[in-house]
N, C-alpha and C positions, 0 to 999 in steps of 0.2 A: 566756784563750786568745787567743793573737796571729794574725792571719792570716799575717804574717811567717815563724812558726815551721811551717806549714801548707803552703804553698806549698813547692815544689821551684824552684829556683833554674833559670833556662834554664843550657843547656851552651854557651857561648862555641863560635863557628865556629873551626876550627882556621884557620891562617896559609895564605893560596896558598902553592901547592907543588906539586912532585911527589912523591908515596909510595910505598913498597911495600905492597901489599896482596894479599889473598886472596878471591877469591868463595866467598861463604858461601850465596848464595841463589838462585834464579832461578825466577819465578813468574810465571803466565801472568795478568794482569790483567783480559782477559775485551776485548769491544768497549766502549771508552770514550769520549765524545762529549766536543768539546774547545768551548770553548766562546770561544776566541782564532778556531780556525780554520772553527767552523759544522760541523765534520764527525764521522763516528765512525771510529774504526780499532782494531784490536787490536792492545794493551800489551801488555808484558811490561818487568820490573824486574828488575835484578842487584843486588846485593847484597855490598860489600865491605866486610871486618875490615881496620882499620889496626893493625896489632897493636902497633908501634912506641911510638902515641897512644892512650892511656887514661883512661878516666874510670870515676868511682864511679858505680857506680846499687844501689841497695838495701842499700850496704854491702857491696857487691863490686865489686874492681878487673876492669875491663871493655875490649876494646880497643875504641875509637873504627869508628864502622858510616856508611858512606857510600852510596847507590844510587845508579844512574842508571836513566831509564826509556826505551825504543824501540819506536818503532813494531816490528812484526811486520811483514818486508819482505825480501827480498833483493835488491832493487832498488841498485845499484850507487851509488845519490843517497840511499841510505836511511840512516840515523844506524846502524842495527844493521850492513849491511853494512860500515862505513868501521869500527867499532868493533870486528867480531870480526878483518875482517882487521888492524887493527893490534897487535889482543890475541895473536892468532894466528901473528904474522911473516908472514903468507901472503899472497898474490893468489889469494885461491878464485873461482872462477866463480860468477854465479847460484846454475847447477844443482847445484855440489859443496856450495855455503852450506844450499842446502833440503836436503841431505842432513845435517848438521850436529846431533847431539841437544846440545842447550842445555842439559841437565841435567851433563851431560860435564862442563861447564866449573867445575861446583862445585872446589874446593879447587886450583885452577887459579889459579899467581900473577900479578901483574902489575904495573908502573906507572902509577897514575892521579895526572892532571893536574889538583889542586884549586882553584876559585879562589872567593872571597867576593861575595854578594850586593851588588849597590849602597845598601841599607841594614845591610850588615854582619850580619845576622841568622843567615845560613844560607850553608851552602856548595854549590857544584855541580860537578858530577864533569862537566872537559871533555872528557878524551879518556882513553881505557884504550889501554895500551901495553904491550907484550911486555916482559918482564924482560931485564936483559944476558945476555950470553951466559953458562950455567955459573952463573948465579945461584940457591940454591937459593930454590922458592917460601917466601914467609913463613904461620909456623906459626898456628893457630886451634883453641882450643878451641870456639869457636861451634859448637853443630849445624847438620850443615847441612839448609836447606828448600829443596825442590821441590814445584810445584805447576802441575798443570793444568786450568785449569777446567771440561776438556771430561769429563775421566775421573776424578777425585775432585771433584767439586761440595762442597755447602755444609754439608757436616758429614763427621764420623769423625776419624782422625789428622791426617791433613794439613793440614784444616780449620785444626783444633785446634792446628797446629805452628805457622801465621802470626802474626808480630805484628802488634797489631791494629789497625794504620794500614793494612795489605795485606791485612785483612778489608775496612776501610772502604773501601776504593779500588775493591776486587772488589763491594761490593753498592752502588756506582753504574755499573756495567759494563751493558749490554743482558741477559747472559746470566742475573741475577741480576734484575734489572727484572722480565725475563717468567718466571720458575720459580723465585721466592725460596720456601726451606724450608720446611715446615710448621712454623705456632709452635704452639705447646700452648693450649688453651684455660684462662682464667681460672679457674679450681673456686672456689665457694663454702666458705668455711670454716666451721665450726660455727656461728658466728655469721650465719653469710649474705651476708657480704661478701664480693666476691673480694681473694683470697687478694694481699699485697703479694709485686710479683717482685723477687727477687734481683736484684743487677748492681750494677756498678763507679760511683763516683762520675764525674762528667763531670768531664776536668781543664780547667783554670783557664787 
């Protein structure tokens, strides 16, 4: 057995560019403590399919998945304001932004502006941009996820619909720190050991 044939291959960053894409996701990441800026503030992550750009995973053709993350803000200097209004075509006020459900915006097309890491490894989403005019939005069979941590916490479907890097992100969040799930107790198996638990291998 080769470690070679074991390992999955990383996915090469796609080219800077601009895409067309679709949001597929938007999930409330909980208060997050940042450890550049000393501070905590509550996340939230969007979520776009580049349907255009594909890659295999499991044996199935997949289109290429991009996030960006924003503070929780409508503050005029806030990344999330400067981004819905250009998603949006708009100049909303503050007060019309906090009226805003951020779930809406699922299946919602747009232009994002992708550019490559300075070690080349990974890509970041600079700016999200409104489609041209008369453009139809581009199509996804992704389901789509929402999620807020206030009102479906850490179990049931919702839970359950996150991929599991937007588990790991949520159970370093405050909300999760102070009221993490009940986990099951160990039971002794006939032999009197506790029982081994199930779960995914750590990847590489």
């Amino acid at each position: 057995m080769k470690l070679k044939d074991k390992v999955k291959p990383a996915v090469p960053p796609l080219e800077a560019g601009v895409y067309m894409a679709v949001c597929v996701a938007v999930v409330d990441l909980g208060d997050q403590y940042s450890e550049k800026f000393k501070n905590t503030s509550r996340k939230v992550v969007f979520a776009f399919d580049i349907p255009s750009e594909t890659v295999v995973i499991d044996g199935e053709q997949k289109p290429r998945q991009l996030s960006k993350r924003c503070t929780f803000s409508v503050s005029k200097k806030g990344n999330l304001n400067k981004m819905l209004n250009a998603w949006m075509n708009a100049n909303m006020s503050e007060q019309e932004l906090g009226e805003l459900d951020l779930f809406s915006l699922i299946g919602r097309g747009c232009q994002i502006r992708v550019t490559v890491s300075e070690d080349g490894a990974h890509n970041n989403i600079e700016d999200v941009m409104a489609l041209p005019k008369g453009m139809p939005a581009p199509e996804s069979d992704t389901p789509p996820v929402t999620y807020d941590i206030d009102e479906d916490g850490f179990s049931g479907p919702k839970w359950d619909a996150l991929p599991a890097w937007m588990r790991e992100a949520i159970e370093k969040s405050d909300q999760y720190q102070k009221n993490p799930p009940d986990k099951p107790l160990d039971m002794p198996d006939e032999g009197g050991t506790p029982a081994q638990e199930a779960g995914e291998e750590c990847p590489i």
